[in-house]
Residue, then its C-alpha position, 0 to 999 in steps of 0.5 A: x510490479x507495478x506499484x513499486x514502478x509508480x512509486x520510484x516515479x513520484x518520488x522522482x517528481x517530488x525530488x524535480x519539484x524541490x529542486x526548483x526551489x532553491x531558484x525560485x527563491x533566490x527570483x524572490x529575493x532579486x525582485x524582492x532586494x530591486x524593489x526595497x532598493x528602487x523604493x527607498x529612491x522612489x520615496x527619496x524622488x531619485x528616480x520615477x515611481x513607476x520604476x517602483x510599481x514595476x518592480x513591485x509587480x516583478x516582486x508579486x510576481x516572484x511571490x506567486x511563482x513560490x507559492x506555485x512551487x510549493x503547492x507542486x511541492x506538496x501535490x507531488x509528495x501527496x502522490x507519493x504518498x498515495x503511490x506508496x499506499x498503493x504499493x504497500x495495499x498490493x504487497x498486502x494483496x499478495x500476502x492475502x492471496x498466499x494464505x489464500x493458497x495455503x488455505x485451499x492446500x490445507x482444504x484439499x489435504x483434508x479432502x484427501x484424507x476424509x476420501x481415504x476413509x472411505x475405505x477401511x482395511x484390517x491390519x489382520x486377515x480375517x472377515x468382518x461379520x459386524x461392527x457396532x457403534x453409537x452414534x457420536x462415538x470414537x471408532x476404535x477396535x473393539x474389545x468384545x461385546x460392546x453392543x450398539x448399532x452396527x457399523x457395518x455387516 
């Protein structure tokens, strides 16, 4: 099925995108440790402030590649989640339609037994020469003279 198909793919997107997150981390906290290094000697006139900026950049930098990653994160769990409602609406589909098939089954059994009605043999031999009923009445066999309408003649 396809919907199952789709689902295993998502899943597998989410779990590339969550593995790259333990790396974009630990570049966050390189440039993030550079930079509170390189400052603390900027601020003591060690080294160039410009080294500063740059690692500050780096760091920024670091920064949005994270947030990058977390929102792929959260873009692959949606469409995860959306293939799973897809799979579960086409497991649902398929359970409507089944019942869809019992259901003319069950139509074409009653059809089929209307049908035989319309032959009506005696349990003896004999000839019929007229059966009554009123209308709206259970047809049972008849116990002498009921009057009515005749069923038939």
């Amino acid at each position: 099925m396809q919907a199952v198909a789709n689902l295993e793919t998502a899943k597998a997107q989410v779990a590339e995108e969550e593995s790259a997150r333990p790396r974009v981390n630990a570049v966050l906290e390189r440039w993030k440790g550079e930079y509170t290094r390189m400052k603390a000697l900027a601020d003591g006139k060690f080294v160039d402030g410009q080294i500063k900026e740059e690692l500050l950049h780096q760091y920024k930098s670091a920064e949005g590649i994270v947030g990058e990653t977390e929102a792929k994160i959260k873009k692959a769990i949606a469409a995860r989640d959306e293939s799973a409602a897809k799979k579960d609406k086409a497991a649902a589909d398929v359970a409507f339609a089944e019942v869809r098939i019992k259901v003319a089954e069950a139509t074409e059994k009653y059809a089929k037994s209307m049908l035989d009605y319309r032959q009506i043999t005696s349990p003896f031999k004999g000839v019929v020469v007229q059966r009554n009923v009123h209308t709206g009445h259970l047809v049972k066999p008849s116990q002498g003279s009921e009057g009515g309408e005749p069923l038939f003649t």
